[in-house]
N, C-alpha and C positions, 0 to 999 in steps of 0.2 A: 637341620631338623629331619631331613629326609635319612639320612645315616643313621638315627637314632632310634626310627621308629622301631626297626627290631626287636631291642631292647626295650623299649615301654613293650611293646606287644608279649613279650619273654617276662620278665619281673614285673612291672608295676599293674598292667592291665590283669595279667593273670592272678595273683594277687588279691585284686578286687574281685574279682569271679569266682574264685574260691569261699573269698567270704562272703558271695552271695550267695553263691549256693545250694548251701540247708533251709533258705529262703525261698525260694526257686523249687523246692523238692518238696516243700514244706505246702506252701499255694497250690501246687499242683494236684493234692488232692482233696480239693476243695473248688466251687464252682466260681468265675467271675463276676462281678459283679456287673447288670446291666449297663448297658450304654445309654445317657441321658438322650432322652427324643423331644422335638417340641414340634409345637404345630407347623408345617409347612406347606408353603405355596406351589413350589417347586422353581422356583426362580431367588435367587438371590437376593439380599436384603443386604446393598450395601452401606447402610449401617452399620450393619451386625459385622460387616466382613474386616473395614477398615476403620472403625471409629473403636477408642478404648470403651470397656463395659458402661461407665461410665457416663461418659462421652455419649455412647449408642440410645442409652436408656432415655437421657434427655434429649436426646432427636425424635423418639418416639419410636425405636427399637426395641426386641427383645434386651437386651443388654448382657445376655450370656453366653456368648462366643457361640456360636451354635455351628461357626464353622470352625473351629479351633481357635489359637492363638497367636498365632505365627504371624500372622500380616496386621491384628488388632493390636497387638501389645509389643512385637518385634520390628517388622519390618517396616509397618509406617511412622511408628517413633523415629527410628533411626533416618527415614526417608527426609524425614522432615528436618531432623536435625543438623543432618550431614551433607542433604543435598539440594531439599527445596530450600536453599538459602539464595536471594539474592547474586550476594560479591561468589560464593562457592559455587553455585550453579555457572556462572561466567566462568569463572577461573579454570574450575576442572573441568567441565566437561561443553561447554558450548566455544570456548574459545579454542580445544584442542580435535574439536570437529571441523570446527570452518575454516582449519589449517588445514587439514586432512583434505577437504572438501576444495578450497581454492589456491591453498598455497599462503593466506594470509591470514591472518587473528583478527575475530571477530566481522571477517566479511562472506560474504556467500553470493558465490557469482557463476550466472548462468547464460553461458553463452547463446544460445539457440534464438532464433529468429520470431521477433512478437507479432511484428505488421507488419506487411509488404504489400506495399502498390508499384504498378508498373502500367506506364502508356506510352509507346513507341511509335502511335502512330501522329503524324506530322502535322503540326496545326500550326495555324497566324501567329502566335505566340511561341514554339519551343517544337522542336525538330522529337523530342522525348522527355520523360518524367520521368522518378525514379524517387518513393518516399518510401521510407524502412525502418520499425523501430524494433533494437535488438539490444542484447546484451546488458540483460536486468542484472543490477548487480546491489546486494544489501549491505553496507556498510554498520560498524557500531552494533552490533545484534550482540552483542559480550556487553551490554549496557542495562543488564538486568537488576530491579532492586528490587525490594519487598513493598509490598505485599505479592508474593510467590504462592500461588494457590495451585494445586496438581492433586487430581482424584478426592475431590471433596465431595461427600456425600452431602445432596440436599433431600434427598427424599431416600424411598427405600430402592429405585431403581435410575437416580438422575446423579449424574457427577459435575459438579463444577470446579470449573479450573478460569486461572486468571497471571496474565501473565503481565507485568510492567517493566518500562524502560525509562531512564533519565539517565542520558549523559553528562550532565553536570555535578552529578552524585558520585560519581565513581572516576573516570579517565578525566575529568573536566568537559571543555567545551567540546563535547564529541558526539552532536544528537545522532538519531536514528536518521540513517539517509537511504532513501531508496532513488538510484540512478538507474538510466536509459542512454541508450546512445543512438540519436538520429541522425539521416544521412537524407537531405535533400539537393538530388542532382538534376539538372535542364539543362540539358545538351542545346546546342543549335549556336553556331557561330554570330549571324546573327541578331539571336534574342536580345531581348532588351533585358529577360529573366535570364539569362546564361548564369549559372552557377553550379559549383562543386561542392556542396559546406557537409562535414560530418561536424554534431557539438554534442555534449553529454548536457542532459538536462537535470539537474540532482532536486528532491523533493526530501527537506529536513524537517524533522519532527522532533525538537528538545524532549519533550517528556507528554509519554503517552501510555495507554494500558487496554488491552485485549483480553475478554470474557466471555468464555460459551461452557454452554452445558452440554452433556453427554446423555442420553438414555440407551442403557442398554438390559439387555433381559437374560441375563445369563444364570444357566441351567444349576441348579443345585446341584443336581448327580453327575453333571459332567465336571464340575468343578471337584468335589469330594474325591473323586477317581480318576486326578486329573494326574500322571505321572511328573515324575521331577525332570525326565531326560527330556520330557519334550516343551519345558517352561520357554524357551527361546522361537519355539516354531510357532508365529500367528497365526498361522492355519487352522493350528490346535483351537486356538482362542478364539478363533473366530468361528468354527465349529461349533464350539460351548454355547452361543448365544444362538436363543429361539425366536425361529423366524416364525413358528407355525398363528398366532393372534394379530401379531402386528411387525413392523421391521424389527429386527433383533439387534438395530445400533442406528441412531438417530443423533444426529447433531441440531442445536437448539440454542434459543437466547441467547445470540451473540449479540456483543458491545463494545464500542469504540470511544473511548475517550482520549481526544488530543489536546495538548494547551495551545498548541499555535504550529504555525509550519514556513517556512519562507522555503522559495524558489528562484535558484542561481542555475546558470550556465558554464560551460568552459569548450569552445573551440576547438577542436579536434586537428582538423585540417578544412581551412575557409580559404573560400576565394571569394565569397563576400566580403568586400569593407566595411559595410551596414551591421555585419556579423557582432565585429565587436561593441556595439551599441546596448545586442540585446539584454547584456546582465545588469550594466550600468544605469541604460534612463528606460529602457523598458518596463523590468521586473524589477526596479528598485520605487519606480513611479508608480505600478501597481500597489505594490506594500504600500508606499507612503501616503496614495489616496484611499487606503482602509481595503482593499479589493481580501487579502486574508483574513482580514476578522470581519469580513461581510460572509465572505465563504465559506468560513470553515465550516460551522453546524450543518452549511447543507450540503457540503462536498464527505461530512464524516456520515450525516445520512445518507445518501448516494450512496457511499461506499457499503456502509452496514445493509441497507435496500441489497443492493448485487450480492452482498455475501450469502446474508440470508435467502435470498432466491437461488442461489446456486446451490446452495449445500442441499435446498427444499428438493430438487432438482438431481442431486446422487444421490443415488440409488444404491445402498450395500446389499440389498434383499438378494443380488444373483452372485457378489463374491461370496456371501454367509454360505448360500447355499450348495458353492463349488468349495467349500473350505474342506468338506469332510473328504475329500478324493486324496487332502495333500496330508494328512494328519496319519501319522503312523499307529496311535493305540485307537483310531476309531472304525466300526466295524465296513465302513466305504472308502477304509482307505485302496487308492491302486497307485503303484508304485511308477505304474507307466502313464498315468494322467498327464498331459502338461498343463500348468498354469496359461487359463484362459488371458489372452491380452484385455489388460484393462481399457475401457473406454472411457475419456474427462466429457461428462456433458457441457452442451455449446454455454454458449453466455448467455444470459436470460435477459427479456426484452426487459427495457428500463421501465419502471413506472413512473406514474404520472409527475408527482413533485421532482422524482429524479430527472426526468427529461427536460422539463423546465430546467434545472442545475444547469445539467449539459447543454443544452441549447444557449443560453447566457454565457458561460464558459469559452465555447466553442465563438461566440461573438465578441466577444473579448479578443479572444486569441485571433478573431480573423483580423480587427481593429490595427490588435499590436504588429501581426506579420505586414502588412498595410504599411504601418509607421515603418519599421523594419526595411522593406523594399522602398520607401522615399528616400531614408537616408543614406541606400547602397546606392539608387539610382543617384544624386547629390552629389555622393563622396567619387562616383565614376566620374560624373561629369566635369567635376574641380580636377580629374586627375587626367583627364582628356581618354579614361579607356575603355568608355562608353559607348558596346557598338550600338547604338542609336541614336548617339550625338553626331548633329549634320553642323558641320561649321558654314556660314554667311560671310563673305567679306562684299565688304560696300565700301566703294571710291569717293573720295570725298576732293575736293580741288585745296591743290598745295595756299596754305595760309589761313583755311577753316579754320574755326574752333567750334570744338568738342567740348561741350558740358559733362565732366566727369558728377554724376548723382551721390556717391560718396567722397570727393572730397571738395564740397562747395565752398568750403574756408578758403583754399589757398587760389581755387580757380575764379573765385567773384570778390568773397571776403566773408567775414566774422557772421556777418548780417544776414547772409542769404542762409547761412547753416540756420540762425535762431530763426529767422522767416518759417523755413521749410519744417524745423521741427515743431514752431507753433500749430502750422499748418496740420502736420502730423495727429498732433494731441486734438488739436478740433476737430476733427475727424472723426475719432478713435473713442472721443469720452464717452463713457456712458451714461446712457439721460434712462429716467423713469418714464414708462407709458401709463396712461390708467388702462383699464383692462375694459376689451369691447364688452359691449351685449351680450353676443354672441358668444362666448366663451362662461366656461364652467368660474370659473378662480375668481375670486375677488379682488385679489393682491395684482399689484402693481409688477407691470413686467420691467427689465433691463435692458435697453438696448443700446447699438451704438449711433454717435450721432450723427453719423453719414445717411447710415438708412432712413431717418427720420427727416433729413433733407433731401433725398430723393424721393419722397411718399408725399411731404411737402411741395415740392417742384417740379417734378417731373413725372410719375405715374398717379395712374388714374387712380379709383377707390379700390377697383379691384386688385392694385396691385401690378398692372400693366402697363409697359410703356408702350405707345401708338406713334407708328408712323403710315402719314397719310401720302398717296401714292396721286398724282391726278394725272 
């Protein structure tokens, strides 16, 4: 094609030029005809900019292209057709990013260090500490379906965009996962907590969908005289938008909708035994007694709560206002500026129903670590390499016998096993209380029938056993 152009330029172009020509010569002496004007604000109307005439007029826009046609009739047709698709939007261009980006399709992974605690000095418990959460990594993000929403005009200055995910649509079982890799180490030979454990803790999400809006206030006249060589420089674009009334780029109404989420683990490198417990009866017993569908609604509030207060929280008023230093057709551009370092504002304090979340959350989780460390301490002590197991030996005179408590069959007989498990069950059963005075509830409590024989026989009203000393 390139070899050719010559030739068209030579024969065919010229050609048409000549038969315009007498046309061209002919207008010439004759005056143009005005250029259509309408009322304006001086800020952008994107309706007008990216919705068809059509389209614009029923949003409640002018409806006549009043910035031309290029991006109304051309570029967001085709945007739409060719790229806010779904399966296309994965396929071209988000899956041949997060290769680029990690080496793998459809994952995005970020090495850098989240949380780090460190306590070195020597306590009753652990010679040092060491808890670190790093290496966020997104899997399935090539899991995009439709509804695909990008630069949607809600008002004459609000854009909304919406983006969805379902893994079951597209790759099959492949939800969105967002994984962590933690590292809880206790030095001290020792400890009874002595451990090395690194595990990845993965947070799946089947099918979910993310919604915010945009306001922004971009210039009429910087837009209209915006050159084409500098359409790739944000600086440029970010210049165009008026800071002088209000911020000149606002992010707004965002929204979080999940169906559900489960949470697995995977071992990295433990020297916990208790370790490998925690996917299996920890976080599989959580699901099972309802703990995610208790939590979601107020763990996707939480989340939406922090977002919105962080975004509340960036500030673009001072990148807008250094854009113009970096933009070449604007009259403050200097070529020797450098790009200020940006700064991420901190995390914003939790509110109130969010803190409640976290608080609940955080007692869960201290519960399940609890559980966790009984069954490594357990699995040590069956395995003898528990340094805080002290072994007892007690001399007993040759021709004793020793009542083994689990195997009463072969050491007494048949009888004593059923005695003792009778025994067991009478114990253990649970009987109804009626409900004191004193108490709010009407309903009958459950208790077991042990305690109801020592409150019976043995302590007082209060609850107290006395012993008298003379």
């Amino acid at each position: 094609l390139i070899d050719a152009l010559p030739l068209v330029f030579d024969s065919t172009l010229r050609e048409i030029l000549n038969a315009m020509l007498p046309m061209i010569l002919d207008s010439a002496s004759r005056l143009c005809p005005p250029t259509r004007t309408y009322p304006s604000t001086g800020v952008v109307d994107f309706r007008d900019l990216f919705l068809s005439p059509l389209d614009a007029l029923d949003a409640g826009a002018t409806g006549k292209e009043p910035y031309g046609n290029v991006l109304s009739s051309f570029a967001m047709p085709y945007l739409k057709e060719k790229v806010f698709q779904g399966e296309i939007f994965s396929a071209d261009y988000i899956r041949p990013f997060t290769e680029s980006q990690s080496g793998i399709e459809g994952s995005l992974v970020f090495s850098d260090m989240l949380l780090q605690y460190k306590d070195t000095i020597p306590s009753s418990l652990y010679d040092s500490l060491v808890f670190t959460v790093s290496d966020l990594r997104l899997h399935n993000v090539d899991t995009v379906v439709d509804p695909l929403s990008v630069l949607d005009p809600v008002d004459w200055s609000t854009l909304s965009n919406t983006i969805a995910f379902d893994g079951s649509d597209i790759t099959g079982d492949n939800p969105l996962t967002m994984a962590v890799r933690i590292a809880l180490k206790i030095g001290g030979s020792h400890s009874p907590l002595h451990m090395q454990n690194t595990f990845d803790l993965n947070f799946s999400i089947p099918a979910s969908a993310l919604s915010f809006a945009m306001l922004a206030n971009l210039r009429e006249s910087s837009l209209m005289n915006f050159p084409v060589i500098d359409l790739a420089n944000y600086h440029c674009w970010l210049a165009s938008l008026d800071n002088s009334m209000a911020e000149g780029l606002i992010l707004s109404v965002i929204s979080l909708d999940i169906d559900s989420f489960q949470l697995d683990s995977k071992c990295v490198s433990c020297t916990s035994p208790g370790m490998a417990f925690l996917p299996n009866e920890i976080l599989q017993n959580l699901e099972f007694s309802g703990f995610n569908y208790l939590f979601k609604d107020k763990i996707v509030a939480m989340l939406v709560d922090a977002i919105t207060d962080f975004t509340q929280n960036f500030r673009f008023k001072g990148i807008i206002d250094a854009a113009p230093n970096h933009c070449p057709h604007h009259p403050s551009y200097d070529p020797a500026a450098k790009v200020a370092h940006f700064s991420w504002p901190g995390l914003p304090a939790l509110r109130y129903d969010s803190a409640e979340t976290a608080i609940a959350i955080g007692l869960i989780a201290l519960q399940s670590t609890m559980i966790g460390a009984a069954k490594n301490h357990l699995l040590r002590v069956g395995e003898g390499t528990n340094p805080s197991k002290k072994t007892i030996e007690m001399d007993f005179s040759k021709g004793s016998r020793i009542v083994n408590w689990t195997t009463l069959d072969e050491d007494i007989g048949d009888w004593a096993e059923v005695a003792f498990e009778e025994l067991r069950n009478y114990l253990t059963r649970a009987v109804e209380e009626s409900p004191k005075n004193d108490t709010r509830s009407s309903r009958p409590t459950v208790n077991l029938h042990v305690n109801e024989i020592l409150r019976d026989h043995f302590l007082d009203t209060d609850g107290a056993y006395t012993v008298n000393f003379n």
